[in-house]
PAZAPA-4460 file (N, C-alpha, C; in steps of 0.05 Angstrom, whole numbers, plus 32768, in hexadecimal, padded with zeros to 4 digits):
% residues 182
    n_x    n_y    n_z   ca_x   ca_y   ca_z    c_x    c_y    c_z   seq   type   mol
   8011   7FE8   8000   8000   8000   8000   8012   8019   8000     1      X     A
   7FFE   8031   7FEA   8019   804A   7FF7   8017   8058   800B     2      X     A
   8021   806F   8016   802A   807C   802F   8008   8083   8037     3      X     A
   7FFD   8089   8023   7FE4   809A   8024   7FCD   8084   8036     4      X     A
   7FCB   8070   802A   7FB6   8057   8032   7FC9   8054   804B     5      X     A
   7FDF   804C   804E   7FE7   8045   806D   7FD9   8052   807E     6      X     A
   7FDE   8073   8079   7FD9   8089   808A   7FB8   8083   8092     7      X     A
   7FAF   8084   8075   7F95   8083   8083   7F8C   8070   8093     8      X     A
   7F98   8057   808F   7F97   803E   809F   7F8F   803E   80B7     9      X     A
   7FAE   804F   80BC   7FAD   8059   80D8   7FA2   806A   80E7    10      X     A
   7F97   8087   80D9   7F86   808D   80D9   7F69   8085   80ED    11      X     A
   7F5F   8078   80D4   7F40   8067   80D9   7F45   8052   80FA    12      X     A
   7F62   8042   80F7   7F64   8036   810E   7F69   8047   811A    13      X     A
   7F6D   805E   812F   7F68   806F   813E   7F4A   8072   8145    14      X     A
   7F3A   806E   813A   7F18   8076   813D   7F15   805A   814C    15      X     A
   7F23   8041   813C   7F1E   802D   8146   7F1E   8021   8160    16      X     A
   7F32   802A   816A   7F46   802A   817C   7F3A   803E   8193    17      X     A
   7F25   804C   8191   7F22   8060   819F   7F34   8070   81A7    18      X     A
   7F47   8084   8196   7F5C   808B   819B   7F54   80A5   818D    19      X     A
   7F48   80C1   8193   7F3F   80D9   817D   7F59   80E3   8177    20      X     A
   7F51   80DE   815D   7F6C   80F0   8146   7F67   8109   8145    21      X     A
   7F7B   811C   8149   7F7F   813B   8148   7F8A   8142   812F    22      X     A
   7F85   815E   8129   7F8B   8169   811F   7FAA   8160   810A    23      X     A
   7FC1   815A   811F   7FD7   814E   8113   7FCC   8139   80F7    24      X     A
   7FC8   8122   8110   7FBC   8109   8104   7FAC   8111   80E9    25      X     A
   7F96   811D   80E3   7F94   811E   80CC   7FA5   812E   80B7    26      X     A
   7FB2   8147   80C0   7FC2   8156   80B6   7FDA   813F   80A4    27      X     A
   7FDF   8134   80B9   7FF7   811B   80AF   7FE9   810E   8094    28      X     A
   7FE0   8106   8097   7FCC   80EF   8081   7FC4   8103   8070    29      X     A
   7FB6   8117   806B   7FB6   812C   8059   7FC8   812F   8045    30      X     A
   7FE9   813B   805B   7FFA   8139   8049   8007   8123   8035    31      X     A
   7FFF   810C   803F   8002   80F3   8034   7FF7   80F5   801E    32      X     A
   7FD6   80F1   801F   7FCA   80FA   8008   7FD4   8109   7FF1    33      X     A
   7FDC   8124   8001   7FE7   813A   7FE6   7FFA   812E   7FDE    34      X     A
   8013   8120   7FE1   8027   8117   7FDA   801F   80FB   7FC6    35      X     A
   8003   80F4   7FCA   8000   80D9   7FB5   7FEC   80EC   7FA7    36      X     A
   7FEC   810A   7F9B   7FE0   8112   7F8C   7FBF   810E   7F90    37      X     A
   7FB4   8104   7FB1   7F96   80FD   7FB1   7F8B   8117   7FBD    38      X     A
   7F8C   812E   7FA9   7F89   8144   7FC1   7F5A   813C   7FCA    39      X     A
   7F4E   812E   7FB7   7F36   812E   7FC9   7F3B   8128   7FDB    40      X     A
   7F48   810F   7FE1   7F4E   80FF   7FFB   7F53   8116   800D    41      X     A
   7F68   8129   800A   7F70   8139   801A   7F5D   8153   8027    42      X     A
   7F4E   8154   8015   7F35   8169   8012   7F20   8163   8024    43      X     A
   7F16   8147   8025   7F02   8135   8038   7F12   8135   8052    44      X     A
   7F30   812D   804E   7F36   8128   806E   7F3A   8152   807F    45      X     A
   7F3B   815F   806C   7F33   8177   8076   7F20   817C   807E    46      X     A
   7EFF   8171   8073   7EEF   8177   807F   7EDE   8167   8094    47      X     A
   7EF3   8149   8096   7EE6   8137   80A5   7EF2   814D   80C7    48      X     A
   7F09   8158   80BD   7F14   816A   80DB   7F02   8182   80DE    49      X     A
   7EF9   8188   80CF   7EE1   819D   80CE   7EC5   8194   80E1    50      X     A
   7EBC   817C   80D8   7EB3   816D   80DF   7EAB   816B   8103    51      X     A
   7ECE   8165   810D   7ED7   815C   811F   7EDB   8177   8131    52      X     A
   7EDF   818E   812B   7EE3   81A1   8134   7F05   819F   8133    53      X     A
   7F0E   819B   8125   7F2A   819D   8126   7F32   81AF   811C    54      X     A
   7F4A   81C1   8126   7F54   81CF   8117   7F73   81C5   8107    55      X     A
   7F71   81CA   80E8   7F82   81C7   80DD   7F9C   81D3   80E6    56      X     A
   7FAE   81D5   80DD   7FD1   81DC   80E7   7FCC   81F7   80C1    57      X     A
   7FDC   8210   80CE   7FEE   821B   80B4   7FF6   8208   80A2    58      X     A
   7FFD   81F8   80A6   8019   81DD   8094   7FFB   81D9   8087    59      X     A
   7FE9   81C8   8096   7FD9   81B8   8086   7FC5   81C4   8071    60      X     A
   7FC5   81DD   807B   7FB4   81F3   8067   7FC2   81F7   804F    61      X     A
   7FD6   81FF   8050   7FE6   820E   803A   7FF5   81F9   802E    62      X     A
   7FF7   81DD   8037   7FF8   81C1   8024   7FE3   81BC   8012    63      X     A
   7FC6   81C2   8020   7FB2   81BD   8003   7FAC   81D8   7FF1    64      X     A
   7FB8   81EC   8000   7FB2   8207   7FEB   7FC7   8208   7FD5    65      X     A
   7FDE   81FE   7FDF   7FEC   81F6   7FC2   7FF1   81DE   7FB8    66      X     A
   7FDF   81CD   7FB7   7FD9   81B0   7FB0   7FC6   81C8   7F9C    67      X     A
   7FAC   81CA   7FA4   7FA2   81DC   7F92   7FA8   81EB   7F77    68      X     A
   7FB3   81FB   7F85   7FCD   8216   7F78   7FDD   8205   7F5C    69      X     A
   7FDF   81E8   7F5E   7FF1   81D9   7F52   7FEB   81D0   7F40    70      X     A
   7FD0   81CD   7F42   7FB8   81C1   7F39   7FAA   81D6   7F28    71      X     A
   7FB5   81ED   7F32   7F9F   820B   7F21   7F84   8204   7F22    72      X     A
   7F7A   81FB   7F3D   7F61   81F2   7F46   7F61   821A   7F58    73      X     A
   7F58   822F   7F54   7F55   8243   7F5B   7F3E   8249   7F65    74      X     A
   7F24   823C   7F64   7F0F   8238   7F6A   7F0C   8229   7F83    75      X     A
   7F1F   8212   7F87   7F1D   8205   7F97   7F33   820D   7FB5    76      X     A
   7F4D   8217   7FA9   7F59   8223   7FB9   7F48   823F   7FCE    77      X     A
   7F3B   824B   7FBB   7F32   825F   7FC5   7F17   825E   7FD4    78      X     A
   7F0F   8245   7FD2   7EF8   823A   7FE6   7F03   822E   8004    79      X     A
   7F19   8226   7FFF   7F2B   821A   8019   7F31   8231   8029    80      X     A
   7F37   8249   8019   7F41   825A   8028   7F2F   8264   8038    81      X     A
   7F12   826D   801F   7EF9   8279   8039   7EF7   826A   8046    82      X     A
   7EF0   8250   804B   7EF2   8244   8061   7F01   8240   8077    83      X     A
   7F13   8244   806E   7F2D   8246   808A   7F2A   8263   8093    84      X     A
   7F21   8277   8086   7F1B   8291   8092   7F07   8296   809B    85      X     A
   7EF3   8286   8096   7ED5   8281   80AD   7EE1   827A   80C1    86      X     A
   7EF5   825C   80C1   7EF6   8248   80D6   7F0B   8262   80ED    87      X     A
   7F17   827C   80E4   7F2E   8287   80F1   7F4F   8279   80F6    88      X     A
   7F4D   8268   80DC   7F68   8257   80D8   7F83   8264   80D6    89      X     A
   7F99   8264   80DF   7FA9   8272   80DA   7FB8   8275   80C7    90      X     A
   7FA8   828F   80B0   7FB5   8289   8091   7FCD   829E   8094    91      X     A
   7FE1   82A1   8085   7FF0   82AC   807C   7FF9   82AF   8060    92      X     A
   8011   82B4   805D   8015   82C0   803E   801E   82A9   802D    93      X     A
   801B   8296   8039   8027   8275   8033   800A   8268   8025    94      X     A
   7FF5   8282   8036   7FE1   826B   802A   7FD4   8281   8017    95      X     A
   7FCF   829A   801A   7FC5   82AB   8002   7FDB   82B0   7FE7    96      X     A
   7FF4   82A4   7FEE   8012   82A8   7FD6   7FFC   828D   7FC0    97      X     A
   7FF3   8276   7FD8   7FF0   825F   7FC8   7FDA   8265   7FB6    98      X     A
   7FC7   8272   7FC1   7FA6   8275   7FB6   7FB1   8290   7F98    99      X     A
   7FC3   8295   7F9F   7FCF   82AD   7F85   7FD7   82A0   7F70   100      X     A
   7FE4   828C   7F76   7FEE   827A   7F64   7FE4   8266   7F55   101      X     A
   7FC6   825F   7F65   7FB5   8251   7F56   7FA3   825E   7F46   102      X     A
   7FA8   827D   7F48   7F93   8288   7F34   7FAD   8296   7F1F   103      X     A
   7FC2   828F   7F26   7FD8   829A   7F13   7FCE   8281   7EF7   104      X     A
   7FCC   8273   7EFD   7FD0   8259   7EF0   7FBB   8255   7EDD   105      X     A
   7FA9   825D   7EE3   7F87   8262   7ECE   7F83   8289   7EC5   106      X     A
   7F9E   8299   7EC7   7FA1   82AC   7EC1   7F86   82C1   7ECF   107      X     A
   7F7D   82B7   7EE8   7F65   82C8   7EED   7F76   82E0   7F00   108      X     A
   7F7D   82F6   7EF6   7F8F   8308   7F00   7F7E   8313   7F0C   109      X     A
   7F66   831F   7F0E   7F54   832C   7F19   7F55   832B   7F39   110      X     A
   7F55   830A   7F3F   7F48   82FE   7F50   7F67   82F2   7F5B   111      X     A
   7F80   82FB   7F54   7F93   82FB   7F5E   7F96   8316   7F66   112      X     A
   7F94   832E   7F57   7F96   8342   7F67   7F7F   8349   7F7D   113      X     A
   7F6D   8331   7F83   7F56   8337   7F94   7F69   832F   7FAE   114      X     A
   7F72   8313   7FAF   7F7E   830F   7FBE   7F93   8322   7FC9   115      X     A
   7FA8   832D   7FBA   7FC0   833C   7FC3   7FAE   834E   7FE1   116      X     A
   7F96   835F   7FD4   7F82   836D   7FDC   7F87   8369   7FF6   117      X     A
   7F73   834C   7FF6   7F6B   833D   800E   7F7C   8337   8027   118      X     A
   7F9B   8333   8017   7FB3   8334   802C   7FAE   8346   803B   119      X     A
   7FAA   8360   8034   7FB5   8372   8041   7F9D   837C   805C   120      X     A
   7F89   8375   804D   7F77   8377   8059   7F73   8369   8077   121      X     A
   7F7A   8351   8073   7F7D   8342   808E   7F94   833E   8099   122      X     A
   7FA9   835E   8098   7FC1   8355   809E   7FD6   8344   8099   123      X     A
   7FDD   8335   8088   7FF0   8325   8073   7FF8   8331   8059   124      X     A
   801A   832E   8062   8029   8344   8053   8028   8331   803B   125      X     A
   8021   833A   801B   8032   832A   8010   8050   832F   8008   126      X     A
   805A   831B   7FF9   8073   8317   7FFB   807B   8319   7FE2   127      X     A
   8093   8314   7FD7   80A1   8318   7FC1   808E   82FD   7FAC   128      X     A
   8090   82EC   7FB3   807A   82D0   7FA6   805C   82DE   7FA4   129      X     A
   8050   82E6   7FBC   8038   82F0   7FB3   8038   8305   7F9F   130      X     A
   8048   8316   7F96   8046   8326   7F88   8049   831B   7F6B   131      X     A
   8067   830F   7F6E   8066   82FE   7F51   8056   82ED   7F4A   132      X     A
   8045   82DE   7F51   8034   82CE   7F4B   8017   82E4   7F43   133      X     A
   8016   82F9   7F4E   7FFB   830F   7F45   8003   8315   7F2D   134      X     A
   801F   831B   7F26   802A   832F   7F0E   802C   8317   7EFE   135      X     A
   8030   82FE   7F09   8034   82E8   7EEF   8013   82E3   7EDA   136      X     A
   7FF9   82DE   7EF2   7FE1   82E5   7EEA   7FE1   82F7   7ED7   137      X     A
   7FE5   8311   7EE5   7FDB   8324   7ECB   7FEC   8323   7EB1   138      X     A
   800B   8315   7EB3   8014   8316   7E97   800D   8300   7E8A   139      X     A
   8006   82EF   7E91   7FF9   82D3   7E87   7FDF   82E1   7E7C   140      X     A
   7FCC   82F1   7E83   7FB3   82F8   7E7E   7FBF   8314   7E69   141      X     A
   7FCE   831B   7E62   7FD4   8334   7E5C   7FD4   8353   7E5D   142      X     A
   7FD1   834F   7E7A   7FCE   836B   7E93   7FE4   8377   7E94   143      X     A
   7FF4   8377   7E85   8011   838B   7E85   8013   839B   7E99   144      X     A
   7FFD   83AB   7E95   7FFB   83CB   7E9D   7FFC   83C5   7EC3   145      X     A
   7FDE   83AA   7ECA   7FE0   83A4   7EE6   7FFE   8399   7EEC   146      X     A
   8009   8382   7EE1   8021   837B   7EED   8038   8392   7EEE   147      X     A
   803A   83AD   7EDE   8051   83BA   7EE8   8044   83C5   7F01   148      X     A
   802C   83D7   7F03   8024   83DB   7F19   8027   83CC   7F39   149      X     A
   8020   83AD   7F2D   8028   839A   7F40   804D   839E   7F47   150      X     A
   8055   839E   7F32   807A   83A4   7F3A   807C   83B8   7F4D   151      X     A
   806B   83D3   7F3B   807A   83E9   7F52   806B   83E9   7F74   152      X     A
   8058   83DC   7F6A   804E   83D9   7F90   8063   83C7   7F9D   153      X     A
   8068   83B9   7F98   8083   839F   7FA2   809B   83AD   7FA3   154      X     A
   80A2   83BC   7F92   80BC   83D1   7F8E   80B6   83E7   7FA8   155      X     A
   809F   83F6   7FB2   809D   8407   7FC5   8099   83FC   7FE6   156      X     A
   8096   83E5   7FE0   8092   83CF   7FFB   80AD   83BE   8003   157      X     A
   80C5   83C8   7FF1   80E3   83BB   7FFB   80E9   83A6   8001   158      X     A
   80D0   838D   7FEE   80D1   8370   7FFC   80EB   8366   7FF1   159      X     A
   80FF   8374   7FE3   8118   835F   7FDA   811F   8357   7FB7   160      X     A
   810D   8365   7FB1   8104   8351   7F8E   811A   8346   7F89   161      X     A
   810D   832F   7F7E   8126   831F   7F6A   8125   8323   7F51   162      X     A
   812C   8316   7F42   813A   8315   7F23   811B   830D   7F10   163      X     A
   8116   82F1   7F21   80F4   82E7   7F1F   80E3   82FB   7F11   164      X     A
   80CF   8316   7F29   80C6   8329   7F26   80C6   8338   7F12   165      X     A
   80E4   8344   7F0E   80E8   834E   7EFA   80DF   8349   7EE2   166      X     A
   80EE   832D   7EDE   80E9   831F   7EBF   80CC   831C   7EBF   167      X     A
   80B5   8315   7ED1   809C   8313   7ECD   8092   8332   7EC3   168      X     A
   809C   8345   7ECE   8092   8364   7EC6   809B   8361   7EA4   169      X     A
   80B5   8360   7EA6   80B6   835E   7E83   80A7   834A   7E76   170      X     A
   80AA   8334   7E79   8095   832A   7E6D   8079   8333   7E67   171      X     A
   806E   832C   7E7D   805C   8349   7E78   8052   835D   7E62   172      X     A
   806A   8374   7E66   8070   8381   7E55   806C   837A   7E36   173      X     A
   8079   835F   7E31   807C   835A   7E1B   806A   8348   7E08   174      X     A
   8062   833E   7E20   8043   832E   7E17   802A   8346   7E15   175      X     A
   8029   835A   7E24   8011   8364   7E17   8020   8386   7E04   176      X     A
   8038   837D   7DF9   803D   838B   7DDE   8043   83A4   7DEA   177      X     A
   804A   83AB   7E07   8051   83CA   7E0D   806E   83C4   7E19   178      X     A
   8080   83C9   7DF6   809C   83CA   7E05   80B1   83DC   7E0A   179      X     A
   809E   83F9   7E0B   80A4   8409   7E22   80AD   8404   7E38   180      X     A
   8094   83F2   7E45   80A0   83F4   7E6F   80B1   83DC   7E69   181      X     A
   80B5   83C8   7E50   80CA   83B5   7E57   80E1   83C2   7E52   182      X     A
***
């Protein structure tokens, strides 16, 4: 059997056993899951802890938001998230970088710069990744104009830029035919 079915094995024998599985315990097996590519599996054992009143771990959140993200499942990422923000889960920029990235991936820049938004809004800085992943959206979608904008907000916020950033601004640039700002 692989790691995943073990886990759950063990798992289920915990219920058996009269032994209540926490938070860990499913977190563990979760990640199992994501690692054999079963992200339903991993999705159900999220909500069987829902369920349970458990609260998930950071780790275990931002494991299925970029299981998601990977997936360019953006719909689905971004349903995990409201939910963990009903539940008062402790998200960070690990887990809104991930939900950016899954809408980088289906080019919905809109709804990547909704998110950047939303960071700020609940206090979560984004980071040099959250930004590139907004500016990669809009040059994938051909938002030139939003991803330099996106640059110079990242440029006035001193997060560090790398080489990455940049090349995504030019690109950018060059994909929607203004090679001016490139």
């Amino acid at each position: 059997a692989s790691h995943w079915q073990t886990s759950l094995k063990v798992l289920t024998g915990m219920d058996g056993a009269s032994v209540a599985a926490d938070s860990v315990s499913f977190g563990c097996v979760a990640s199992a899951c994501k690692a054999g590519d079963l992200w339903q599996q991993a999705v159900g054992l999220m909500a069987e802890m829902e369920a349970r009143r458990l609260q998930p771990s950071p780790i275990h959140i931002n494991s299925l938001l970029s299981q998601f993200a990977n997936l360019g499942m953006w719909q689905d990422a971004l349903r995990s998230l409201s939910r963990e923000q009903e539940r008062r889960s402790q998200l960070n920029v690990i887990s809104y970088s991930a939900c950016i990235k899954a809408c980088e991936k289906v080019r919905n820049w809109c709804q990547a710069l909704s998110l950047l938004t939303a960071m700020e809004l609940v206090s979560v800085l984004p980071n040099v990744i959250s930004y590139s992943s907004a500016m990669s959206a809009c040059e994938k979608a051909g938002e030139w104009s939003w991803a330099l904008s996106l640059l110079s907000c990242a440029q006035s916020k001193n997060l560090g830029l790398d080489a990455i950033i940049y090349t995504t601004a030019i690109s950018a640039c060059s994909s929607g035919g203004y090679w001016n700002g490139a």
